[in-house]
N, C-alpha and C positions, 0 to 999 in steps of 0.2 A: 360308745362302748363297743364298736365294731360288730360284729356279730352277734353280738347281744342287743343290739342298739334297740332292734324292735319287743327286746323286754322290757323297755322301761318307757311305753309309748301304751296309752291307752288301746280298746280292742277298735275304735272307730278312730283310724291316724287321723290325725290333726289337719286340718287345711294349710296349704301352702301360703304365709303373711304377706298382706296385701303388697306391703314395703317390695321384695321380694317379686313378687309380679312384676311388680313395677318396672324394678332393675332387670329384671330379665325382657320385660318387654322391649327395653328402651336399647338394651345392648342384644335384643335377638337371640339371644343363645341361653341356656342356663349357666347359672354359677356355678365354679368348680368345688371341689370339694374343701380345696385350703380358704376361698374366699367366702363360705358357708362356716369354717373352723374361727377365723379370722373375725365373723362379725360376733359368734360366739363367743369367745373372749371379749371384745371391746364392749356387748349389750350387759352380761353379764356382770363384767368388771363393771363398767356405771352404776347397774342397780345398785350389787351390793355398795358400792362407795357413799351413794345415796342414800340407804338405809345407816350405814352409821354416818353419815355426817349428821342427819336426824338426830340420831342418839345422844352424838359428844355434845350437840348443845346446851343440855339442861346441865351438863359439869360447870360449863363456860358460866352460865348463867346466873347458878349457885351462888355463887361470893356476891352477887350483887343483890339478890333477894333477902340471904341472910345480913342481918346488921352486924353480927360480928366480928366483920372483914373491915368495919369504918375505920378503921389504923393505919389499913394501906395506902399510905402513899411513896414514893420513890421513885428518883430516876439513875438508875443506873448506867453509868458511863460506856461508850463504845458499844452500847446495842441499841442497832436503831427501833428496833421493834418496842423497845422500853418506853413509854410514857407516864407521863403523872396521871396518876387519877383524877376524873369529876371537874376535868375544866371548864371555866367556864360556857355555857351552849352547847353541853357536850350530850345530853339528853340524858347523860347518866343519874339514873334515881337508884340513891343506894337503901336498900329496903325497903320490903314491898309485902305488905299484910296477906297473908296470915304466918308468911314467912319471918316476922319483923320481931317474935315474942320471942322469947327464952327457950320456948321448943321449936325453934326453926330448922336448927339442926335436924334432929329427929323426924319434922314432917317433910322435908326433904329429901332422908336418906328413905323416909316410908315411900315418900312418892317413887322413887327407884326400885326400893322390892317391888310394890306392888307392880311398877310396867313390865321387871323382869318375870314375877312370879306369871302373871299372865301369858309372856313372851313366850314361858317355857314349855307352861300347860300347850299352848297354844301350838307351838310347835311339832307335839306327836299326835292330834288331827291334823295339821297340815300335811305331815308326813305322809299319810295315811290318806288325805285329799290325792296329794299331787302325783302319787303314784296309779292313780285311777283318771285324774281329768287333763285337759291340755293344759301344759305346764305356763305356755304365752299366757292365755288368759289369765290365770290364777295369777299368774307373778305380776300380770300387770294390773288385777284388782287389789291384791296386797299394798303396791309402790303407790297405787293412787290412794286407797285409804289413808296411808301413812303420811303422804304429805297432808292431806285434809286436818289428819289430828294432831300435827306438827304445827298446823298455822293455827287453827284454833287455843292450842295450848299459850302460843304468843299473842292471839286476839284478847286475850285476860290485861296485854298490857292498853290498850287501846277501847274497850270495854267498861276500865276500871275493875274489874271482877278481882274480890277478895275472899272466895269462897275456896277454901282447901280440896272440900267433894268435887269441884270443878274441875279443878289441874288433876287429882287424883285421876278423874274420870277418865278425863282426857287421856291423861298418859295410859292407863290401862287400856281405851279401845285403841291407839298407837302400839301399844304390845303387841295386841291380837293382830294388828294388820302387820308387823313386824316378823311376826313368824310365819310367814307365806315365804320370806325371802328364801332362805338359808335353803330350805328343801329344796328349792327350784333348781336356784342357779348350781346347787353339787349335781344334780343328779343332769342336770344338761348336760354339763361339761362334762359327767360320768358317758355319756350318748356320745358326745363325739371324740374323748380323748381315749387310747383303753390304757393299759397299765404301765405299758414301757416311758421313761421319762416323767409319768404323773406326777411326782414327786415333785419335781423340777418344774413343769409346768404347772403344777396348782401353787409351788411354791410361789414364784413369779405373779401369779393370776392374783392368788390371795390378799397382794398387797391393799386389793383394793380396801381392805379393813384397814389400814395406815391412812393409803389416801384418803379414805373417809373420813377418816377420824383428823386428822390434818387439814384436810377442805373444811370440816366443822368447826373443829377450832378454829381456825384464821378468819373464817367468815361472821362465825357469831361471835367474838372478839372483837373483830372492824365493824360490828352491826350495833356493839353495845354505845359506842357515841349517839347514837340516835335513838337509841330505846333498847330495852331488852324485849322487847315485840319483835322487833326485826330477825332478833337473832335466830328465831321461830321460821319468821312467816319467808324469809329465803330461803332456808334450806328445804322447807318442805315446796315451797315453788318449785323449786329442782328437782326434785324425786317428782313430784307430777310431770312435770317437763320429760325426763329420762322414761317414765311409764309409756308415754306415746311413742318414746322410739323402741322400746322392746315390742310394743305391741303392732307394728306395721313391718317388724323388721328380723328376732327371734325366732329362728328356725329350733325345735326343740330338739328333733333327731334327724341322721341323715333320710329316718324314711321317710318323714313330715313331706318333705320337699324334694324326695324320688329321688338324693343325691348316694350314686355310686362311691363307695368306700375305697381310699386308697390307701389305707394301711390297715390290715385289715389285725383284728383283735381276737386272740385266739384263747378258747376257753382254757387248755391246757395250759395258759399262761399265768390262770390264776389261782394261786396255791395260798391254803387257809392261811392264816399267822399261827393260829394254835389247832390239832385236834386234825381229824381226816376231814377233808373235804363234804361240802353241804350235802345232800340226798338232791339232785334237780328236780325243778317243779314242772310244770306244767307253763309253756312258754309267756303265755298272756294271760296268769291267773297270778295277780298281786300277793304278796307274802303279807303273811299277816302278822301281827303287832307280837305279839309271845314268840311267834314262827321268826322274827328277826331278831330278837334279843337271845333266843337258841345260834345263832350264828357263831362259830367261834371266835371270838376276840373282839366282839362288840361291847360284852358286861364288863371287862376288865378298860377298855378305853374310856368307854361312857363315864366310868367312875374316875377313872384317873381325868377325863373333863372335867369332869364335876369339881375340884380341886385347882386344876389347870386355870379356868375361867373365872373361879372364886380369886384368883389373884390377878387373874389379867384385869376382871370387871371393876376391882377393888380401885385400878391404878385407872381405869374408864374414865369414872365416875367422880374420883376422888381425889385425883393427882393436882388439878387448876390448884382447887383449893389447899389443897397439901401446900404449895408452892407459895401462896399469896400467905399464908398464915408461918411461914416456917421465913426467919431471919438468914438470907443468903449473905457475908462477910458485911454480915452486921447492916444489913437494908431490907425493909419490905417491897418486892415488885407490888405493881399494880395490877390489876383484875386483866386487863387485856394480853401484859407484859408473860404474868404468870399462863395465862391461856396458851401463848405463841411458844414461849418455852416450851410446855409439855407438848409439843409436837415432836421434840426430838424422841423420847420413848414410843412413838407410833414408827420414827424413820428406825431404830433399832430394831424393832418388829418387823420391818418390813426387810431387813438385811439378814435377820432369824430366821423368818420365817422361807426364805429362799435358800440358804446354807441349809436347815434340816432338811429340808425336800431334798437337795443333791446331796448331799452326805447317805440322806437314807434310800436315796436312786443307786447310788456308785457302789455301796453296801449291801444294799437290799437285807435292810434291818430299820425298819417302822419303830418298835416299838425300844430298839437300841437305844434311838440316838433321839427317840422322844423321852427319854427315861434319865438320858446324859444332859440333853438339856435343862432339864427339869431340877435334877440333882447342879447345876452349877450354876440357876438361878438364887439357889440361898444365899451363898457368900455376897452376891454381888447384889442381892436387895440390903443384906448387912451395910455392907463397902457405901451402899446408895445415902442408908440414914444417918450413916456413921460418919463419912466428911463431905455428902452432898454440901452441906451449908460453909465450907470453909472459901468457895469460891463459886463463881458463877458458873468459869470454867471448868473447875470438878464437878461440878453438879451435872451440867448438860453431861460430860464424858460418862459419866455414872449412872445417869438416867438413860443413855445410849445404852449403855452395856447392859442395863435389865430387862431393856425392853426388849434385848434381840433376845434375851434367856426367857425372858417371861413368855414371851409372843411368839417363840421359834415353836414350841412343843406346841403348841395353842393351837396356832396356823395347818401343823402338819395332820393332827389327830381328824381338827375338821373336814379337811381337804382330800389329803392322797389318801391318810385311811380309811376315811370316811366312803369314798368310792370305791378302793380294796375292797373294803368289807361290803359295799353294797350289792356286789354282783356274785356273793361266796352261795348264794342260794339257787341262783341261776334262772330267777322269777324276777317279777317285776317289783325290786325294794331297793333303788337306789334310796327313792326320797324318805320311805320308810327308815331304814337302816341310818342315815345321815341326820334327821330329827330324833330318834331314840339319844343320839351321838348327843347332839347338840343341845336338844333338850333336856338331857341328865345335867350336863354340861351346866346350861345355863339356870337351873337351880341352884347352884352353886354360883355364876355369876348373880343372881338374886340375894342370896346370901352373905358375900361379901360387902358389898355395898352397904346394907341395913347393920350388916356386925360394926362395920365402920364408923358408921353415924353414932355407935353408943361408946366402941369402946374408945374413939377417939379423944370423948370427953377426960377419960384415965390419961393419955398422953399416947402421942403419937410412935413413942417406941411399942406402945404395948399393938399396935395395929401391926407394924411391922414383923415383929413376934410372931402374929396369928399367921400372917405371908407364910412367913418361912416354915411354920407349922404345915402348913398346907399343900407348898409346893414338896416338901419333903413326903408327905405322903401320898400325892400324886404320883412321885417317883415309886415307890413302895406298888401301889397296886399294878403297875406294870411289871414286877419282880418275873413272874410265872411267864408272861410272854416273852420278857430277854433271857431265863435260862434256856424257853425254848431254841431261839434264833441262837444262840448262842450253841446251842447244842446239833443243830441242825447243820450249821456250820463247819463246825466240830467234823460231824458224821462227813458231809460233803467233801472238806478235805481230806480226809483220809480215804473217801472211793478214791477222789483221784490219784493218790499217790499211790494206792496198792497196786494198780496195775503195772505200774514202773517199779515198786517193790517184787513183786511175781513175778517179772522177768530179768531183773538183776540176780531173783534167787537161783531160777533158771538157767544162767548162764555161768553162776559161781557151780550148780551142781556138774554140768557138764567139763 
């Protein structure tokens, strides 16, 4: 965050990562400042890809615990990724108690509220941790916990465990360790990127929610021939595995590791979204929780997350099975088939979410072209339910185009404005300010998912329905920040041209 960087570093810096020693011992010299930026992104990008590959499993896994899905089978021509269901030695067991009854549905979309409701609470302590303690540590006791309670949740298949309170359990203390993530790694990148490019650069960075969610699927898909245990106990393998390299290697800010600033970030750079600028605090005295949601253009984002996430989390969650239950030109895919598919709406997300970041860099309109996106994800979740099933073909194209509308606003609010906004106070609330974000947010991804599991049962248009409800007024609470930007715009052009008007007048008088 350039010259802020040491606001957002506790009051005792951090020690230089062991990793880090190392490299520098071994190369004599210390690391420059791009190769300090550089590991930043790659350690960052990991985790969080880690943290949702964790996640997308229990979608993947879904159709195989419910009995509902036992119709699936099909091979569909020309994709190889397509297979038959449950061949034979395949280790696929379809239906698994307590998931197996008539309320399967339902204790599975519970077990998803409940890891988000968790996730979410859990996220404004975190916020409020990580703004005070070193951020290495914390982020790498969260990525360890998280794999701990990712493989456990798959040890139920190896255990035999048919206790609901179990899996619930589980996934709820996997929430808690989940929301360590998101505060950490914005408000890093907030320390070493500052404003100019953010957009572009977090859009870029962000991906790592696709990749994740992409490495998740594909993995707990190819893991389900051998058990739906597997599908668990790899992914969270890898977030333990990724935890050790943030933790010997994650420099948190340039002051952590006495690295000299070469672009440097200037406070006059950063102008509110709405409202005069924050009152500055006191350099190394953390903002407090009501002191960040008084920030201007936190409570109108927060909420339009909240919305934002209740669509994207809806499609998280619920898209595998969407896909395996929904007849594509008259065929059921299979459990795996249907998994690999829904990776294209993550690769559309991840083409969103890089367009909004430079659209809203080349602009410099956040809340514009969060609001534009938002608004021309309805038609195209319509376009999605309406001839998704006429071909395979349309379908992927379709699922493409939502996800870059769904996931473009999604990616930008957490990311660039989330770090905008976490330096408007001029104290140490990157992670504060970016959990408030996130955390509103993801109440709403908590609430998607659980609205899904009931109204589903009514028919899959009426889910769709609530989307588009949703995202439309997602759009809507951003109203007040685009007629600002819009007005501010306004005013901007017209300083510039007056002065060319004043002296055309000038020279007509004389």
């Amino acid at each position: 965050m350039g010259s802020l960087a040491g606001s957002t570093v506790p009051e005792e810096t951090p020690k230089k990562p062991v990793g880090i020693r190392i490299l520098e011992s071994v190369k004599k010299s210390s690391l420059s400042y791009g190769t300090h930026q550089a590991l930043v992104i790659f350690l960052t990008f990991i985790a969080y890809a880690g943290y949702h590959a964790t996640r997308k499993t229990t979608s993947i896994v879904k159709s195989v615990l419910d009995p509902n899905s036992a119709k699936l089978t099909s091979r569909v021509p020309g994709f190889h990724f397509v297979r038959p269901l449950g061949r034979p030695g395949s280790g696929l067991v379809r239906g698994w108690a307590p998931f197996d009854g008539s309320g399967g549905t339902a204790m599975l979309g519970g077990i998803d509220v409940a890891f988000l409701s968790v996730y979410s609470l859990g996220m404004y302590f975190a916020g409020h941790l990580g703004d005070r303690l070193d951020l290495r540590i914390f982020l790498t006791a969260g990525m360890a916990g998280t794999g701990l309670f990712t493989a456990l949740f798959g040890a139920g298949y190896w255990l035999n465990i048919h206790s609901f309170y179990y899996y619930l359990g589980v996934q709820m203390l996997a929430g808690l360790c989940q929301s360590t993530g998101w505060p950490s790694v914005v408000a890093v990148m907030g320390n070493w990127f500052g404003k100019k490019k953010r957009g572009l650069i977090m859009g870029l960075w962000n991906a790592h929610t696709s990749v994740g969610n992409i490495a998740g699927s594909l993995v707990a898909a190819a893991m389900l021939r051998y058990g739906w245990g597997w599908s668990f106990a790899v992914p969270g393998a890898a977030i333990a595995g990724a935890a050790l390299l943030v933790f010997f290697f994650l420099p948190v800010s340039p002051l952590a590791v006495g690295s000299e600033e070469e672009d440097s970030f200037e406070v006059k750079a950063q102008e509110p979204l709405l409202g005069p600028q924050a009152p500055a605090q006191e350099p190394q005295r953390p903002v407090g929780f009501l002191e960040a949601w008084r920030i201007p253009g936190v409570a109108p984002f927060a909420f339009c997350l909240f919305f934002s996430k209740l669509v994207a989390y809806t499609f998280l969650y619920w898209l595998p099975f969407y896909i395996s239950h929904t007849e594509i030109a008259g065929e059921y895919l299979s459990d795996e088939a249907a998994g690999n598919l829904s990776t294209l709406f993550d690769v559309g997300g991840v083409v969103g979410g890089i367009l909004a970041g430079h659209v809203s860099d080349r602009f410099d309109a956040r809340a514009i072209v969060a609001a534009g996106f938002t608004y021309c994800a309805i038609p195209a979740l319509y376009l999605y339910r309406s001839y998704g099933s006429a071909s395979l073909v349309w379908n992927s194209a379709l699922m493409f185009v939502a996800g870059m509308f769904v996931n473009g606003p999604y990616a930008l609010i957490t990311t660039a404005v989330s770090a905008d906004l976490g330096t408007k106070g001029g104290a140490r609330s990157l992670a504060t300010v970016t959990a408030i974000i996130d955390g509103t947010g993801s109440v709403g991804a908590a609430l998607g998912p659980l609205l899904t599991g009931y109204v589903s049962t009514k028919g899959w248009s009426h889910v769709f329905n609530m989307l588009m409800v949703a995202a439309f007024v997602a759009g809507l609470l951003l109203t007040r920040l685009v007629v600002a930007e819009v007005t501010a715009k306004i005013s901007a052009r017209g300083r510039r041209q007056s002065p060319g008007l004043s002296r055309d007048k000038a020279v007509a008088e004389v």
